[in-house]
PAMAR-837998 format. One record per residue (C-alpha): chain; x, y, z; residue in three letters; residue number from 1. Coordinates in steps of 0.25 Angstrom, whole numbers, plus 5000, padded with zeros to 4 digits. Example, Ala and Ser with C-alpha at 12.3 -4.5 7.8 and 13.67 -1.06 7.14 Angstrom:
<nodes>
 mol    X    Y    Z type seq
   A 5049 4982 5031  Ala   1
   A 5055 4996 5029  Ser   2
</nodes>
This chain:
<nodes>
 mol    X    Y    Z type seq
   A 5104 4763 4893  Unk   1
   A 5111 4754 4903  Unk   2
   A 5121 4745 4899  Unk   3
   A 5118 4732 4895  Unk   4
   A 5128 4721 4891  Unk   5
   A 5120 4713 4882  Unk   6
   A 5118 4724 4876  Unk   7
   A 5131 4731 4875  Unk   8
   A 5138 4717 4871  Unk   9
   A 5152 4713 4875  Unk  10
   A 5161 4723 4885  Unk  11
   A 5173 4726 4876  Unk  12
   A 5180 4737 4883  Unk  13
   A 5176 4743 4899  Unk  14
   A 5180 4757 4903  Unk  15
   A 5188 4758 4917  Unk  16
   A 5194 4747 4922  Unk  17
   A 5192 4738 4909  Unk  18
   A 5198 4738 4896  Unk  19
   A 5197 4752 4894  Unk  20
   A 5205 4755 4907  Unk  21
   A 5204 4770 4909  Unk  22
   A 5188 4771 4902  Unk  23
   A 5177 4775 4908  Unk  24
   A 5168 4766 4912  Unk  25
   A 5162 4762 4898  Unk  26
   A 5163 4749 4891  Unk  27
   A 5162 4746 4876  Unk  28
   A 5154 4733 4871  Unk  29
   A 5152 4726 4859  Unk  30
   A 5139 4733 4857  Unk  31
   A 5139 4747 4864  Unk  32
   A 5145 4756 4875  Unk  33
   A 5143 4756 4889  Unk  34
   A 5145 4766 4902  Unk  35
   A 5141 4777 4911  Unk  36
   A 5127 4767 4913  Unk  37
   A 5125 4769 4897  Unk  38
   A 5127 4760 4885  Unk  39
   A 5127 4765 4869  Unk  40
   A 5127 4753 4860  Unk  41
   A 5136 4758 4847  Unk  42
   A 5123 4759 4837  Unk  43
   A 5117 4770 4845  Unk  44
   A 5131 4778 4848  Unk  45
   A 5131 4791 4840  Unk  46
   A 5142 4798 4843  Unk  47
   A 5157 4794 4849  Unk  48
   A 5167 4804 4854  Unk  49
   A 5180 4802 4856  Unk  50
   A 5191 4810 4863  Unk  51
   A 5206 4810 4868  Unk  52
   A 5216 4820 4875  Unk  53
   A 5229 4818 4880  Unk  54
   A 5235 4828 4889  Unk  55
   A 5248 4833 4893  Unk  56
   A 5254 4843 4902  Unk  57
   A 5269 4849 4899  Unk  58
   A 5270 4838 4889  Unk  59
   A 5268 4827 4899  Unk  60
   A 5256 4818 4896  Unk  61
   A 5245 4820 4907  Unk  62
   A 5234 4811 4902  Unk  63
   A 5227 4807 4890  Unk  64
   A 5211 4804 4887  Unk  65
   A 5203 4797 4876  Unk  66
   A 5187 4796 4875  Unk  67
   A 5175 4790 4869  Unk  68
   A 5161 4794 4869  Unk  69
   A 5148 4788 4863  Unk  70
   A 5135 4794 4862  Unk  71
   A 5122 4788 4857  Unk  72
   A 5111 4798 4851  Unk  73
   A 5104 4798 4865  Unk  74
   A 5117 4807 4870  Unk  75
   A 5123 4794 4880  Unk  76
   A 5137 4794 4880  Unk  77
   A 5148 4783 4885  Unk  78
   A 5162 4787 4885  Unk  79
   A 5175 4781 4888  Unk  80
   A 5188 4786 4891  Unk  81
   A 5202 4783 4892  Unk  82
   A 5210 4791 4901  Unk  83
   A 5225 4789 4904  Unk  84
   A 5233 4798 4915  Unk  85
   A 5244 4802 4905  Unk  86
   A 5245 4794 4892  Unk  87
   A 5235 4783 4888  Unk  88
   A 5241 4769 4886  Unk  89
   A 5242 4765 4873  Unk  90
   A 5233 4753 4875  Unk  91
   A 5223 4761 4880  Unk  92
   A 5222 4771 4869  Unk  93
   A 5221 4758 4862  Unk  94
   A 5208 4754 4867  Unk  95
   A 5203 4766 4865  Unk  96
   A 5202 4766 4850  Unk  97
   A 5200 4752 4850  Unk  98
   A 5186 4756 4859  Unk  99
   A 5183 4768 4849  Unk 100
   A 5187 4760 4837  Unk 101
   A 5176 4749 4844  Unk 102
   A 5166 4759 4846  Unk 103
   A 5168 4766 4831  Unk 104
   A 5167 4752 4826  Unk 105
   A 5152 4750 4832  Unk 106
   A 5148 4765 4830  Unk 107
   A 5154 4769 4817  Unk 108
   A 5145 4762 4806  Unk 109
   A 5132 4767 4812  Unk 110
   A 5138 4782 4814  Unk 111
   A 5144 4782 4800  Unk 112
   A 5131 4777 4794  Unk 113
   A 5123 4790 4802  Unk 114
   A 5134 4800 4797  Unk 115
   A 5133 4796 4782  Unk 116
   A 5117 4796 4782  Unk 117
   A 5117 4810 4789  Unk 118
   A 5128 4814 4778  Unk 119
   A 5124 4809 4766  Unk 120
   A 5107 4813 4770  Unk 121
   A 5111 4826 4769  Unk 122
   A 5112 4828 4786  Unk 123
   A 5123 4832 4794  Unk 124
   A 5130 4824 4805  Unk 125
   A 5136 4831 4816  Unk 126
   A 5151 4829 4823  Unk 127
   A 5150 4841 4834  Unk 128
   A 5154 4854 4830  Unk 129
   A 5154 4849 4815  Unk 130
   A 5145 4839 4805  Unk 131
   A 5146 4835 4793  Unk 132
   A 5136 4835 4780  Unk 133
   A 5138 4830 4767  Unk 134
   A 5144 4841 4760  Unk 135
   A 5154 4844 4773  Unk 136
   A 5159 4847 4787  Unk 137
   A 5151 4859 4795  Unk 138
   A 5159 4862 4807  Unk 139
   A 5153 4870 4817  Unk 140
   A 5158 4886 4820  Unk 141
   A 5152 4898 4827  Unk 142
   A 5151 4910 4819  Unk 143
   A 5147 4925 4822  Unk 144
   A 5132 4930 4817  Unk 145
   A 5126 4944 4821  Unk 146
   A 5117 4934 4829  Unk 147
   A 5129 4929 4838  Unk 148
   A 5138 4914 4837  Unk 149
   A 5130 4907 4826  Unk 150
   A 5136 4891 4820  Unk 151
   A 5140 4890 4809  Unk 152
   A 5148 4879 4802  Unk 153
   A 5161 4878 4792  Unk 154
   A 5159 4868 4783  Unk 155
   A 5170 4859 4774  Unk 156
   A 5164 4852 4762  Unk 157
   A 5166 4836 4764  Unk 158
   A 5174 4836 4751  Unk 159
   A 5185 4844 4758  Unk 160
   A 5187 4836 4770  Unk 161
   A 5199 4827 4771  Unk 162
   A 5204 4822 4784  Unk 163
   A 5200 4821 4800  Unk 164
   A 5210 4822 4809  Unk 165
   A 5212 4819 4825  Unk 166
   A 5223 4827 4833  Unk 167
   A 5223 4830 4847  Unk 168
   A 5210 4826 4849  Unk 169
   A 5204 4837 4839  Unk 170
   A 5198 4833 4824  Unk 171
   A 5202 4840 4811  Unk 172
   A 5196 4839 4796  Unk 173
   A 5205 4842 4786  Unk 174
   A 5200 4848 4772  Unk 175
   A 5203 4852 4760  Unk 176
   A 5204 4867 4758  Unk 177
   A 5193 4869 4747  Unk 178
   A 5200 4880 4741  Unk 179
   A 5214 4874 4742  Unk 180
   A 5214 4862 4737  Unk 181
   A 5227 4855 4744  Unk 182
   A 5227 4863 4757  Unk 183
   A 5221 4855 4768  Unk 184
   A 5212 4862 4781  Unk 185
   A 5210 4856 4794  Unk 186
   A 5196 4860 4802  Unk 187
   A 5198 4859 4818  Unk 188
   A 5183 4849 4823  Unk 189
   A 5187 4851 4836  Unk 190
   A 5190 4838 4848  Unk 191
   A 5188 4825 4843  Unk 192
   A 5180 4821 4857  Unk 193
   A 5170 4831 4853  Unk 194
   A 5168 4824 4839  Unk 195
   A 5157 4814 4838  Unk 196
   A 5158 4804 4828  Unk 197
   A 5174 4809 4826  Unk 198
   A 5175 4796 4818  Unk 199
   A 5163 4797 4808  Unk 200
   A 5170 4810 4804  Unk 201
   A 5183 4803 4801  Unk 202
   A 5176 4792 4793  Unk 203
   A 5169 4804 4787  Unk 204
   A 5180 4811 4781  Unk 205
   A 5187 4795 4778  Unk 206
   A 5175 4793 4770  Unk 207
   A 5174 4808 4762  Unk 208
   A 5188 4808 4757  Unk 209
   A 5186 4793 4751  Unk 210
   A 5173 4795 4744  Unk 211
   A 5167 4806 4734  Unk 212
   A 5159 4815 4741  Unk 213
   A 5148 4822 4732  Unk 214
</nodes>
């Protein structure tokens, strides 16, 4: 898998010491990603990640982080980060969504198309610690049997679903309380950065709450 320009296409954005000024050193290009010795062309990227902290101490900013990872069904990952000392400029923060917006555009369609074949076959496509079928959301807990810790899995019927939120780097699904028709619950994922596919899950419940779901 050694990077090959002709293949890749144009360099749009280079990691350290290009535009991307404190990345990694990873560039984007019109067909794929590159680094680490490693290219992904976007048909064969499965999952993408995506992460961001910022830190403080004694209320004084002391530095703040932002992430993106891509891996192909082979397990190669390429990652690229933005790290700034205390607070990130706000041009950088700027080319970081214009990077994940690029990447999303190129990867989206593909993904989107898997996740509703596995869905509407009667399969179910996994994000983690949770997946979703059909009929709902199964997220994963651990439960005491006679026999020791066990899996098991809480599940919210897809007709319930209302929202995904972001905050703090964590993801949330708000629901309707199926027994009380205008309270509203919010169910804890966990960290976005441990998400895969964070943004198929947003599209998912977008798409759900415009449409009739039998």
């Amino acid at each position: 898998m050694t990077s090959s320009n002709n293949i890749l296409g144009e360099k749009l954005y280079e990691g350290r010491g290009g535009k991307l000024l404190e990345g990694k050193h990873t560039s984007i290009h019109r067909n794929g990603i590159a680094g680490e010795g490693l290219y992904i062309l976007w048909p064969d990227i499965e999952q993408i990640f995506i992460g961001g902290e910022i830190d403080s101490y004694n209320s004084i900013p002391s530095g703040e982080f932002r992430s993106i990872m891509v891996a192909d069904s082979n397990k190669h990952e390429i990652s690229l980060e933005f790290i700034a000392v205390f607070r990130m400029k706000q041009e950088n923060r700027n080319q970081f969504e214009n990077v994940y917006a690029f990447i999303l555009k190129n990867i989206a369609g593909t993904q989107w198309t898997k996740f509703m074949q596995t869905i509407n076959s009667g399969g179910n496509y996994s994000f983690g610690n949770f997946y979703i079928s059909r009929d709902g959301f199964y997220f994963s807990k651990v439960v005491s049997t006679w026999r020791g810790a066990k899996e098991a899995f809480d599940k919210i019927e897809t007709r319930y679903i209302k929202k995904g939120i972001m905050s703090n780097g964590r993801f949330y699904i708000q629901y309707q309380d199926p027994n009380k028709k205008l309270k509203l619950r919010t169910e804890g994922v966990g960290e976005v950065r441990h998400i895969p596919n964070v943004h198929i899950v947003q599209a998912y419940i977008n798409y759900i709450n415009t449409t009739i779901v039998l």
